[in-house]
Phi, psi and omega in degrees: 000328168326297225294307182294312184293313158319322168278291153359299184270331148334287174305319145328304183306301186293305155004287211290302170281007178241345182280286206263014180283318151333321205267333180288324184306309191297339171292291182317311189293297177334329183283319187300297192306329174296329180306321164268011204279340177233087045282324225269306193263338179282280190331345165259012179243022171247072197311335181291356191233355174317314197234029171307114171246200198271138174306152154305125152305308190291349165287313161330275162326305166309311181322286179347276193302339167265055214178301208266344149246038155271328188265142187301169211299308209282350201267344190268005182297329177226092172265124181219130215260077160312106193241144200277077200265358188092333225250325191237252206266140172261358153255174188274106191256155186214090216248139176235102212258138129280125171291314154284044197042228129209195188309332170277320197261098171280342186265180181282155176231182193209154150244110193233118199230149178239130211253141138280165187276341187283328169230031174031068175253139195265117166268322186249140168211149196203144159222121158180223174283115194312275181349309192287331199279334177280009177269338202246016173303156185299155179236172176214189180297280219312276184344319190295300188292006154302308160304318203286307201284331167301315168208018189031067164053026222240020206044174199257139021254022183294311210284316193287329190263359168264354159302303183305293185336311203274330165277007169275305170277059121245001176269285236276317187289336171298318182284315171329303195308302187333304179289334193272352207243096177297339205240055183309325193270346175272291218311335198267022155223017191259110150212127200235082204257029167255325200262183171339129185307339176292286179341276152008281192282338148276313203293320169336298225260357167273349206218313159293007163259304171316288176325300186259040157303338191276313219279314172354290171288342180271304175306302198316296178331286198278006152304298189275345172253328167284031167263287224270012197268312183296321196249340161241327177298262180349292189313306188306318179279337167293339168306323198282305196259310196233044179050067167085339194276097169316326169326280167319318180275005167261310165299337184290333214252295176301138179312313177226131192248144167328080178331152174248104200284144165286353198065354177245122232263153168210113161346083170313118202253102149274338185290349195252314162317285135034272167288324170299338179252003150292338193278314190293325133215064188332326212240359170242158208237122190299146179234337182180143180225125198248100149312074167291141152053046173306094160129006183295185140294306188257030175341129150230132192248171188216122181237137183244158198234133150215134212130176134087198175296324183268137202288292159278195213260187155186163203258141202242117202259145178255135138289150178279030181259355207125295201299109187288158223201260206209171162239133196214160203279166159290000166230031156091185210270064187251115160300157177131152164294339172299313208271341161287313154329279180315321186293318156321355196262338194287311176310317159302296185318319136230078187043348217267074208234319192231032179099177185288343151334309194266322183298326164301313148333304207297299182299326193273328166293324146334314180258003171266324177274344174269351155326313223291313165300344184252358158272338165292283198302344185286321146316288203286336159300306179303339181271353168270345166240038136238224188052159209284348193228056174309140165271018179203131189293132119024275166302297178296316144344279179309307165322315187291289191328283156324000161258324141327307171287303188313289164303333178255302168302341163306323169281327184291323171278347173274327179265335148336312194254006161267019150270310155318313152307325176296322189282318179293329175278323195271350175230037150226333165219161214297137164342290237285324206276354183267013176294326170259024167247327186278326195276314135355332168274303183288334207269341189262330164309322212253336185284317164312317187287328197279307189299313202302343184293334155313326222262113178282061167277157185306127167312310174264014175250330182264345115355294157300315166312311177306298169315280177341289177293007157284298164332273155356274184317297169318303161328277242281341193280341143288325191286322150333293180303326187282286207295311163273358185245162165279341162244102222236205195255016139251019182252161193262356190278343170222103153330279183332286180321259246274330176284322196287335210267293186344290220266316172302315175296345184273299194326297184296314191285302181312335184295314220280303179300322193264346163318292217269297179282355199262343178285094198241120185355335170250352145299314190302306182299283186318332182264302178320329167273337163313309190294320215275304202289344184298308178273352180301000000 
């Protein structure tokens, strides 16, 4: 009866994993990059934030308040300030929201003005429908894969709920492994990195499974509830509790509730709100602040945080005199223990809880979980194609391969070259024009590579080729930087920078080194006899 039940959740395992191992690499590998995609890699792909400190409050504030009597009166009730941390926006923003528009706008509308940060000069100025102006905002690489891994461009509620899903079989394939691999404590030091490439690659795909079971099951967990929360989760608890109305159940919810204006006027102190959440938590970082009823009697301002002492982000309440109120979770001032949960989850999912350490941690575990499906499916092939009866042909073999590479090395090579591409768009063409190059860039790169896998080449030469053009790419973003920017990885003005040029480049010379050395004379002999029998 074990005995069945083990076979069972085999089958299951293998299943599980051969239906979705493409889809899984690309969430996962894409997620490892996400981890770093904010702060770190947007601030270097961002010349405005390279020599970025903490903004002046008291500038901050002057914008506010010269900029909020330029606008009408309905606009100024909902102010909401983006400060340029890496973390959202690479300027310094300033959106003055009508919920209800105006005479133009039935919809919320906005007045939105952008600063650089280095010389607070207004680069940007925009009126219109709020919705538009945050969908066309500038993108840069890192952001785009962040989004892409979010819902692979696929909107919502398709994107999200084939994310969520897709973290649902990597929680079912993880506990499955636990159980069919019975000899565990062996299995968790067995690598046998003398023998044969099949050999390799199980012990491989045993020891990133095993090892790395906790954090498996925690992206998955916490995957499959930031896929499926918005677009399913949600609707189900508003059916339950407030008969269907989402509405209601997002006001119920919400962080910040409408202030009631008074008409009577009082000076809003944001430089002293401002300076009171730096005394208060020097070591977490403002990331934005929303201004209800600016210039009221009954003023409030809500400020986020992230950083610092606190795990998750969290929101800081103001009167608009100054005065501090509270501290609250991101999802506003609710008690229970659920809500502590929640609020862990974004952070678990991507490290971003305990310094660039754990994000680092984060990454490389990140990219052991996007193997793992794909060292899974590389096993079920090799084992169908051998033995005295194989169920899978020569040809297909190699076909299969060359699909794998083609879709998976396609995506690694496709996300390569928009880092090399951000430095010729950022010192060769103008901002407004790069929103429209990178999902083009990537999407057509990545599709060229998936066709070349029709094209009946040696598996293991377009393997190589892939590897090349990785390298190439990677290699190329320092030396890119010395010739076009002033801020590269030997100028002193930014560490980030100068770690982020490093590191893509070592990254590139090693893809480049196993490219080159791992094709070794009895590889060259095995695909020419391979070749040989192919054409028999």
């Amino acid at each position: 009866m074990k005995s069945i039940s083990l076979k069972k959740l085999f089958l299951m395992h293998s299943w599980v994993g051969i239906v979705t191992a493409i889809l899984l690499f690309i969430v996962c590998f894409t997620g490892a990059l996400a981890v770093l995609s904010r702060p770190e890699l947007k601030i270097w792909a961002n010349p405005e934030l390279h020599q970025l400190s903490t903004l002046p409050s008291e500038k901050i504030t002057d914008i506010i308040n010269t900029y909020h009597k330029t606008v009408p009166k309905e606009f100024g009730e909902n102010i909401h300030v983006y400060l340029p941390t890496g973390h959202n926006t690479h300027l310094l923003t300033v959106l003055f929201e009508s919920h209800h528009g105006d005479e133009n706008y039935s919809e919320a509308a906005a007045y939105a003005y952008q600063f650089d940060p280095r010389n607070y000069q207004l680069v940007n100025e925009y009126y219109g429908a709020t919705s538009y102006f945050y969908e066309h905002r500038k993108t840069d690489a890192p952001s785009f894969i962040g989004h892409f891994h979010a819902d692979l461009h696929l909107g919502r509620p398709i994107g999200l709920i084939l994310t969520g899903f897709l973290g649902l079989t990597l929680l079912v394939s993880t506990v499955t492994g636990l159980f069919i691999h019975r000899q565990f404590f062996k299995e968790l030091f067995t690598f046998r990195r003398k023998k044969p490439l099949d050999v390799i690659i199980n012990d491989g795909h045993k020891i990133m499974g095993i090892w790395g079971s906790l954090f498996h099951a925690v992206i998955g967990f916490t995957g499959a509830f930031l896929g499926l929360a918005t677009v399913i989760l949600l609707p189900a608890a508003a059916f339950v509790s407030f008969g269907g109305d989402q509405e209601k159940l997002i006001e119920k919810f919400t962080a910040i509730p409408e202030p009631i204006i008074s008409e009577q006027f009082q000076a809003t102190d944001i430089n002293a709100i401002l300076l009171d959440a730096q005394v208060r938590y020097p070591k977490a970082k403002i990331i934005d602040l929303t201004i209800m009823a600016h210039n009221d009697a009954n003023a409030e301002v809500y400020m986020r945080l992230i950083g610092g002492e606190q795990v998750a982000s969290q929101l800081l309440k103001y009167h608009g005199s100054g005065e501090f109120v509270k501290s609250m979770s991101s999802f506003g001032d609710i008690p229970g223990a659920s809500i502590k949960v929640l609020e862990l989850l974004f952070p678990l999912h991507f490290g971003n809880f305990a310094g660039l350490f754990v994000k680092l941690v984060w990454v490389l575990l990140g990219l052991s979980t996007a193997l793992l499906p794909l060292s899974g499916m590389m096993m079920w092939l090799a084992k169908r194609s051998r033995g005295n009866n194989p169920t899978l042909s020569k040809q297909a073999y190699q076909r299969w391969n060359r699909v794998i590479i083609g879709t998976c090395g396609g995506l690694v090579l496709a996300c390569a070259i928009l880092f090399p591409a951000q430095i010729l768009l950022n010192n060769l063409v103008d901002s407004t024009l790069h929103n429209k190059v990178f999902a083009p860039l990537f999407f057509y790169s990545w599709l060229i590579w998936s066709l070349l896998a029709l094209l009946p080449l040696n598996y293991q030469r377009f393997l190589q080729i892939t590897l090349i053009v990785i390298g190439v790419a990677c290699s190329a973003i320092l030396p890119l930087n010395l010739i076009l920017s002033s801020s590269h990885a030997f100028s002193a003005a930014n560490l980030l920078v100068s770690v982020v040029d490093m590191s893509f480049f070592v990254i590139g010379v090693t893809v480049l080194y196993g490219a080159f050395c791992k094709v070794n004379i009895q590889d060259i002999s095995k695909t020419k006899k391979l070749e040989q029998e192919l054409t028999v």
